[in-house]
C-alpha positions as CSV (number, residue, x, y, z in Angstrom):
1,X,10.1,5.8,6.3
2,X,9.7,7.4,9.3
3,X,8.4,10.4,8.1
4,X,5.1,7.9,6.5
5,X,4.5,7.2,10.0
6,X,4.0,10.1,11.3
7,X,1.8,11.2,8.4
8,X,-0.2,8.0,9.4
9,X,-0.3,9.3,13.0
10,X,-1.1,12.5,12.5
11,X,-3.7,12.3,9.0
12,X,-4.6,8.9,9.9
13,X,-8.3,9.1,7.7
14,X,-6.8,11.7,5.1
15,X,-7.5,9.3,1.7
16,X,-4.1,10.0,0.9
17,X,-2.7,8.5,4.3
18,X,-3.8,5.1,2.7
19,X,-1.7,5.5,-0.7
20,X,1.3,6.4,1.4
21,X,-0.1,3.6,4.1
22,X,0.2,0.9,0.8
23,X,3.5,2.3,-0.4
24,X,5.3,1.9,2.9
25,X,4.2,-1.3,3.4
26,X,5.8,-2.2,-0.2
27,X,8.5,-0.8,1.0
28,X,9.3,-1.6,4.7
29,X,8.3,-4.9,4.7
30,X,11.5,-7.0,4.9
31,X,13.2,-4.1,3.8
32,X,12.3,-4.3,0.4
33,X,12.9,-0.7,-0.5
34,X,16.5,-1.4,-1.5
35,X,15.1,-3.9,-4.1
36,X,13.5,-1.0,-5.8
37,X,15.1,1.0,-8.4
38,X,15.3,4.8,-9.0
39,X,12.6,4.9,-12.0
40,X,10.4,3.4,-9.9
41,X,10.5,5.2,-7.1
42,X,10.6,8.1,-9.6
43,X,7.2,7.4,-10.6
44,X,5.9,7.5,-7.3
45,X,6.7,11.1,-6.7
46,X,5.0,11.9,-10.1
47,X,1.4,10.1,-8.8
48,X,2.1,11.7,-5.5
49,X,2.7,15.2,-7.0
50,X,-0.5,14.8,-8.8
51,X,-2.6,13.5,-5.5
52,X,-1.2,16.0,-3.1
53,X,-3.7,19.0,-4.3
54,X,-6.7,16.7,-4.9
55,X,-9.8,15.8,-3.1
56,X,-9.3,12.2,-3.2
57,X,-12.6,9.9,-3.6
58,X,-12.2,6.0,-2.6
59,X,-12.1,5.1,-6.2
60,X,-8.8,7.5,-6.5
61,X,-7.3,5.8,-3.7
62,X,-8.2,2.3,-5.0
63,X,-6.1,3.6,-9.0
64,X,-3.2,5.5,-7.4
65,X,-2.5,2.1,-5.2
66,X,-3.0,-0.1,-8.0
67,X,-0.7,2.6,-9.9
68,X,1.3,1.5,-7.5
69,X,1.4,-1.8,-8.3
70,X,1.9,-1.2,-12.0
71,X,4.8,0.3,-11.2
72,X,6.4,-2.9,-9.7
73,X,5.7,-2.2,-6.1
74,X,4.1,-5.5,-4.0
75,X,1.6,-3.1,-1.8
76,X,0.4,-6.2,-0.2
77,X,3.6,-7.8,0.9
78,X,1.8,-9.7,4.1
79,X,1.0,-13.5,2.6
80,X,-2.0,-15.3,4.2
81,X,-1.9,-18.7,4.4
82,X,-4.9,-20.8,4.7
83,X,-5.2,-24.6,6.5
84,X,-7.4,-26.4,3.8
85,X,-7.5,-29.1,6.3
86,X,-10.3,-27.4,7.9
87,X,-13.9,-28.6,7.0
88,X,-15.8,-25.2,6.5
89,X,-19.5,-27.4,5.6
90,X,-19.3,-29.7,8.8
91,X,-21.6,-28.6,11.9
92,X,-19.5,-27.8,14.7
93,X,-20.4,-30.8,17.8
């Protein structure tokens, strides 16, 4: 894990930064990497074997995270909540 932050340091607009940028956070966020099994993070070296020699376009970034996804991995671990007691149509006085 340390090693993806200093990839994110050092490459930090590389396309592929961001894949590894949305892995980690699966994966260090409450330390869910032990949760994980070994096929899955199997799978993640294949996508990443295939992405390392590529010229990566947005839209490439945008599959190999959702890959990510499909492989079980929650790549957006940080919940939002919202107050739905605030009343977005009324003027502000």
């Amino acid at each position: 894990m340390r090693t993806l932050r200093t990839i994110r340091d050092q490459f930090p607009f590389e396309p592929l930064t961001e894949v590894l940028m949305a892995f980690y956070d699966a994966i260090a966020f409450q330390n869910r990497w032990i949760d994980y099994q070994a096929n899955q993070y199997k799978e993640v070296c294949n996508l990443l074997t295939t992405l390392v020699d590529s010229q990566l376009s947005n839209e490439d970034v945008e599959q190999a995270i959702l890959r990510l996804e499909d492989f079980g991995f929650d790549t957006l671990p940080f919940g939002i909540e919202f107050n739905s007691g605030i009343e977005l149509d009324k003027d502000e006085n």
